[in-house]
N, C-alpha and C positions, 0 to 999 in steps of 0.2 A: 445589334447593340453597338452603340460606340462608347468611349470614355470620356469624361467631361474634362477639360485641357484643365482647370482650375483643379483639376483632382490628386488625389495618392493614391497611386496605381506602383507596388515595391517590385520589379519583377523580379522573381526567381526564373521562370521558366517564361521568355519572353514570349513566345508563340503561342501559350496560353493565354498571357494576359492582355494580345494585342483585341481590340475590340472592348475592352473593358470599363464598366461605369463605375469607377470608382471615385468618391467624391474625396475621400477622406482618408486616411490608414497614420494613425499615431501610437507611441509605446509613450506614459507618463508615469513619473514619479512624484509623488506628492506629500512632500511634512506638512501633516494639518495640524493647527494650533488652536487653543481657545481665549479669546480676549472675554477678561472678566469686569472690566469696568473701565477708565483713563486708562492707566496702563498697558504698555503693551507688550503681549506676551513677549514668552522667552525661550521654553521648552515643548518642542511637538509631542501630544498624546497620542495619535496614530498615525500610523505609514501605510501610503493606498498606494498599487499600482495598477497598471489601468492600461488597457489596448482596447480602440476605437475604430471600427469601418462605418464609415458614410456613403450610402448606395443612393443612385440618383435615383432610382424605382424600386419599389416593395417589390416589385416581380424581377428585380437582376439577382438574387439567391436565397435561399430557403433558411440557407445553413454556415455557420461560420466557427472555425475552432484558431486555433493561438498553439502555435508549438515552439517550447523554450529551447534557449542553448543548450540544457541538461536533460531533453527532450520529454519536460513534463508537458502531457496536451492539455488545452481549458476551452469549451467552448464560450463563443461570444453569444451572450442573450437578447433577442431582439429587443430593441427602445425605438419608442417613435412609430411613424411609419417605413422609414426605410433605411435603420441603422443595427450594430450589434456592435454590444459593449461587454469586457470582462473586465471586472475590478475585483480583488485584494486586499483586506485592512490587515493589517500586522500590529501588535506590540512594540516592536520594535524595528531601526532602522537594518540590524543587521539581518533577521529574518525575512525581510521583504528582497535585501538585495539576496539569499541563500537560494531565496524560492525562485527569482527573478534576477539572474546575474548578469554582466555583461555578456555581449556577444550577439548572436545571429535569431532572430525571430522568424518565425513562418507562419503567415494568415493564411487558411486557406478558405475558400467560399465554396457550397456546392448548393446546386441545385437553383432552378429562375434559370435566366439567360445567361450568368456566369459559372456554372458548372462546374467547375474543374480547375480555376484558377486559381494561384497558388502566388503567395505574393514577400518579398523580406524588406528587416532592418535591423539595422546593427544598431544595439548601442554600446557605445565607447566605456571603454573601463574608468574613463576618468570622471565624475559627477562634475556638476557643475551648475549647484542650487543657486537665485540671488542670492547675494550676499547682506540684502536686510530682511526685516522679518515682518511682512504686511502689518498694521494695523492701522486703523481710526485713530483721529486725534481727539482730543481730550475735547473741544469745541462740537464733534460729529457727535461723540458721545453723548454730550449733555446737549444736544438738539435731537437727539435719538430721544430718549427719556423726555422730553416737554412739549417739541413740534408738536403740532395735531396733524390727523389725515388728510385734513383740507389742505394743505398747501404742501408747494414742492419741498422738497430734503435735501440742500446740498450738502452729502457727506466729505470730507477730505480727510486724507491719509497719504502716506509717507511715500515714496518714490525708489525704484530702484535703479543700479546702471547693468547693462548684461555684463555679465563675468565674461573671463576667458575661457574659451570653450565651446560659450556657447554664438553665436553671429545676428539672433534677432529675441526680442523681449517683448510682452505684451502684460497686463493688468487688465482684469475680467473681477467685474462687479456684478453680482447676483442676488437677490431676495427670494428666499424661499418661505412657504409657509410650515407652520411647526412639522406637518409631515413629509415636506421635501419637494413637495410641488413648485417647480416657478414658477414667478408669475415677473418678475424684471429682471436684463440681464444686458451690461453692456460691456463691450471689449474697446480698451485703451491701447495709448503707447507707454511704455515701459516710464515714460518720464510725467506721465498725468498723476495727477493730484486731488482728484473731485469728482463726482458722480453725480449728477442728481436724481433724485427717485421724483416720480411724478406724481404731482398731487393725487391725492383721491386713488390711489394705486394700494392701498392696503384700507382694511376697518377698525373701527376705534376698539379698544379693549381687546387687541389678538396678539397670537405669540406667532414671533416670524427669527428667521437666520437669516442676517448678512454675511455674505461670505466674499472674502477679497484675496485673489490669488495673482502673484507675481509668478510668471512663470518665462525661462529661459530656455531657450529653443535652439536646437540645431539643425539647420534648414540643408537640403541640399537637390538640384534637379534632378528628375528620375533620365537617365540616359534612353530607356526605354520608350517613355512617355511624353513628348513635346509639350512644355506647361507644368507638367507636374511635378509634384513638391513633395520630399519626407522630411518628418519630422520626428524628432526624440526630444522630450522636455523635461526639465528638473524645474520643480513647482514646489512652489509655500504657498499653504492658504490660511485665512486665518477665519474663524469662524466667530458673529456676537451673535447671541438671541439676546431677545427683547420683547416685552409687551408694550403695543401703541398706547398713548395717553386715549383715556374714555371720551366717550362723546360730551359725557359730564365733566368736563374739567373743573368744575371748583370741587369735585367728589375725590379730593387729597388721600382718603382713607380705602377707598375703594367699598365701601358699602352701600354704594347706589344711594346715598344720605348727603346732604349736604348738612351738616349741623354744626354745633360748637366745638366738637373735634377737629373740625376741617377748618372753624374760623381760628383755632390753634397753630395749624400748620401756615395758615397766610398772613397772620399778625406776624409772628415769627420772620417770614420772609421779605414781608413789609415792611420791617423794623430796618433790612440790612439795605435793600432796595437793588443795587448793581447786581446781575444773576454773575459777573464775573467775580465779584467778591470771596475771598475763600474761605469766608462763612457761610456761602447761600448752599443749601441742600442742592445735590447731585442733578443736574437737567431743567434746574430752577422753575420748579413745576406753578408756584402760582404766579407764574409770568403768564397770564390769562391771554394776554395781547399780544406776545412772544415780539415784544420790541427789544427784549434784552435787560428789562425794569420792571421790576415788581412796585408799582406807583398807583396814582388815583386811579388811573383809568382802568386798572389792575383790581382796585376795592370796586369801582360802581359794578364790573362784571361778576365778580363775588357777591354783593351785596343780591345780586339779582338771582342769583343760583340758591343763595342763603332763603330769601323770603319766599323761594317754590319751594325749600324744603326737598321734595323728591327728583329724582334726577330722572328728565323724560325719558 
């Protein structure tokens, strides 16, 4: 076995862990948030913490546990094919750091080709979260809410700079489905502003999670490991769900009906016309044409959903 030079290989016991395939080894802390519309949160509802190994082969160990500075051990549960993860949700910020305090960490891996290796990282007494709080702008949101599936999503949201503390910064956009599946997921520099989701990457009428985390990182080379890199990160993420617009979009009411109900909601919106107007309902849904204008071209696709009555 060797170790992959791009990897986190912490040693504690370097003669152990020389040979070692380690791809990964991270400790993170996480304020998750929930954005409930334009607005962008304010206050974190739970506090995760979280310790990650990335093995280059399902056959380099069987087995992987996490021992704290206060020497509580937690094993890591395999993910994937060839990873083990332990995460932590808290109530609260101060019970996550109680459980999970500063100080000295121990991975250890048993079993596969790495047996016996035993692996550390410190982290610093001092935090050192962004200093902004992810969200969606007000423009993502109401293209969240109207977009159809058929076309790409440019989302944009807010930026951060790394604090002091920490020496590198990244923004990771993800889409999950309402059970937590990915299915899109890209990682930024800490100074990006936009995402796109790819068309035709989710189905019309489903409920999914964006999730957008700023996270600030303390890098440093393993003296043992030529190449490799630990990591300690102080993370915000912020979490929207959302249901995609239907394949019926003139179906305003969601009743699979296109009827006079629905021609309610598009007179309405027809009347004001600009979707930027801040009379136009939230994601200006009967912008049919998603030019940004609820206009003619906006009624003949109405008018045509209206005389089939049923939505195919």
């Amino acid at each position: 076995m060797r170790y992959a030079a791009r990897g986190f290989c912490l040693p504690v016991l370097l003669s152990a862990c020389a040979g070692a395939a380690v791809v990964r080894y991270d400790l993170r802390y996480t304020l998750v948030y929930q954005q409930l519309g334009a607005a962008a949160p304010t206050v974190p509802g739970v506090y995760v913490w979280s310790s990650r190994v990335d093995l280059t082969d399902s056959t380099d160990a069987s087995l992987a546990s996490v021992t704290t500075p206060n020497s509580i051990g937690a094993f890591l549960f395999p993910v994937g094919e060839s990873s083990f993860l332990a995460s932590r949700s808290f109530a609260s910020e101060a019970a996550m750091y109680w459980t999970f305090p500063a100080g000295t960490y121990t991975v250890t891996l048993a079993g596969g080709g790495l047996g016996g290796v035993a692996s550390a990282l410190v982290r610093p007494t001092t935090t050192f979260y962004p200093e902004a709080i992810p969200a969606f702008t007000p423009a993502a949101v109401a293209a969240i809410a109207s977009a159809p599936v058929t076309v790409a999503w440019p989302l944009t949201f807010n930026v951060f700079g790394v604090p002091p503390g920490a020496n590198a910064g990244q923004t990771t956009v993800r889409l999950t489905t309402e059970n937590g599946t990915e299915i899109f997921s890209t990682v930024l520099g800490a100074e990006s502003s936009v995402a796109v989701i790819p068309s035709n990457t989710m189905t019309p009428a489903s409920n999914y999670r964006l999730r957008l985390a700023f996270s600030s990182q303390r890098t440093a080379p393993s003296a043992g490991f030529p190449g490799a890199t630990a990591i300690v990160a102080f993370d915000r993420e912020t979490i929207y769900a959302f249901t995609t617009r239907s394949a019926c979009g003139a179906d305003f009411t969601g009743d699979a009906l296109v009827d006079d109900a629905d021609f309610v909601v598009f007179a309405d919106q027809y009347q004001i016309l600009d979707c930027a107007d801040a009379q136009m309902q939230a994601g200006c849904p009967a912008d049919l044409s998603a030019d940004g204008f609820v206009d003619d071209a906006d009624f003949v696709a109405f008018a045509t959903a209206y005389n089939a009555f049923l939505c195919p």
